[in-house]
Every structure is written in C-alpha cells, then in structure tokens.
C-alpha positions, 0 to 999 in steps of 0.5 A: 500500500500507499503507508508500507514504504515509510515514506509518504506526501500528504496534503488537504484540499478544500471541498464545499458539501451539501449536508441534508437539513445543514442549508448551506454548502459546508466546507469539508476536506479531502486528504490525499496520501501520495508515494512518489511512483506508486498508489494514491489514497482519499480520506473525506474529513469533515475539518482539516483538525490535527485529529483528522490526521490520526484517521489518515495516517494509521498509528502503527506508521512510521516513517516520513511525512512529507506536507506544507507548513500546515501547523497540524502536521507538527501537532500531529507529528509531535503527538506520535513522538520520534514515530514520524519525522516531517519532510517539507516541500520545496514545491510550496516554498517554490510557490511563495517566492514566485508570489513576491516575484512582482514585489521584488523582481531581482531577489525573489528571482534570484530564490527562484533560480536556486529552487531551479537549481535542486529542481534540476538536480533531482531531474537528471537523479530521476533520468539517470534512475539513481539509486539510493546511495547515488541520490544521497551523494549527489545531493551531498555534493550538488544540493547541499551547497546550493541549499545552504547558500540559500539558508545564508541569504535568507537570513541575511536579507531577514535581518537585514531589516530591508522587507517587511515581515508583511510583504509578499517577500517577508512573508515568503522567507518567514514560511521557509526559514520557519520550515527549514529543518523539514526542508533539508530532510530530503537531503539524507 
C-alpha cells in the first residue's frame, strides 16, 4: 500500500458539501496520501483538525511525512513522538517566492533560480534512475551547497531589516526559514 514504504506526501484540499437539513454548502476536506511512483489514497474529513490526521495516517506508521507548513502536521507529528519525522516541500516554498516575484523582481528571482537549481538536480537523479546511495551523494555534493547558500541569504536579507515581515517577500522567507529543518530532510 500507499503507508508500507515509510515514506509518504500528504496534503488537504478544500471541498464545499451539501449536508441534508445543514442549508448551506459546508466546507469539508479531502486528504490525499501520495508515494512518489506508486498508489494514491482519499480520506473525506469533515475539518482539516490535527485529529483528522490520526484517521489518515494509521498509528502503527512510521516513517516520513512529507506536507506544507500546515501547523497540524507538527501537532500531529509531535503527538506520535520520534514515530514520524516531517519532510517539507520545496514545491510550496517554490510557490511563495514566485508570489513576491512582482514585489521584488531581482531577489525573489534570484530564490527562484536556486529552487531551479535542486529542481534540476533531482531531474537528471530521476533520468539517470539513481539509486539510493547515488541520490544521497549527489545531493551531498550538488544540493547541499546550493541549499545552504540559500539558508545564508535568507537570513541575511531577514535581518537585514530591508522587507517587511508583511510583504509578499517577508512573508515568503518567514514560511521557509520557519520550515527549514523539514526542508533539508530530503537531503539524507
């Protein structure tokens, strides 16, 4: 299945439903587990509540859970103690730094082409059908730098004091450094 390989994507997606005698669409989610390259599950939930996450994980699973910078999956990850480490998702952080692309062309575009960069890495791993232990020494060697280069950066632009924290640019940089241990998993 989906959970036997310890390794699993999950998000929720807002869905309005009709509930009989409620009157008005009620908004629920569906939750959606992923492993790369194999199956793909649903789970209807009515909330997307740190609980709801015990209905869709089983609590014998352990293992990583890769998702966004949703607060419940911390909850959840930390009521099942050293069970469940969390992997966060480039393609999220990838998705703010393009939203303050307008705001701030040249720095936000700068993020933007190191993203490219890991992206593309990851590609030519995928292409050339790396193995674990290829993967990992790539990454050690090709991504590392690139993401610790990156880590620097954002701190200093942080500091700096130069965008607000309210801007799309500060915001961006917020959610990554706040996510940035999850962020680097992958690399091991």
């Amino acid at each position: 299945g989906v959970l036997a390989g310890g390794y699993v994507q999950v998000d929720e997606t807002p869905v309005d439903y009709l509930e009989p005698g409620f009157g008005r669409a009620r908004q629920g989610y569906l939750w959606t587990g992923n492993r790369p390259g194999g199956d793909v599950f649903y789970r209807w939930e009515t909330s997307r509540a740190t609980a709801c996450l015990d209905n869709v994980i089983p609590v014998d699973f352990t293992g990583t859970v890769q998702c966004d910078g949703y607060a419940a999956y911390r909850a959840f990850a930390n009521s099942r103690g050293t069970a469940i480490e969390l992997a966060g998702c480039w393609a999220h952080v990838r998705r703010k730094f393009y939203e303050a692309l307008e705001s701030a062309p040249r720095t936000a575009g700068w993020i933007l082409r190191q993203i490219q960069h890991l992206y593309r890495v990851e590609a030519a791993l995928r292409e050339g059908k790396a193995g674990p232990q290829l993967r990992a020494a790539v990454r050690a060697h090709q991504s590392r730098p690139i993401i610790a280069r990156l880590e620097r950066v954002l701190i200093k632009l942080k500091t700096s004091g130069r965008h607000l924290p309210q801007s799309s640019l500060g915001t961006a940089m917020d959610y990554t450094l706040g996510r940035w241990r999850t962020l680097e998993v992958y690399l091991h």
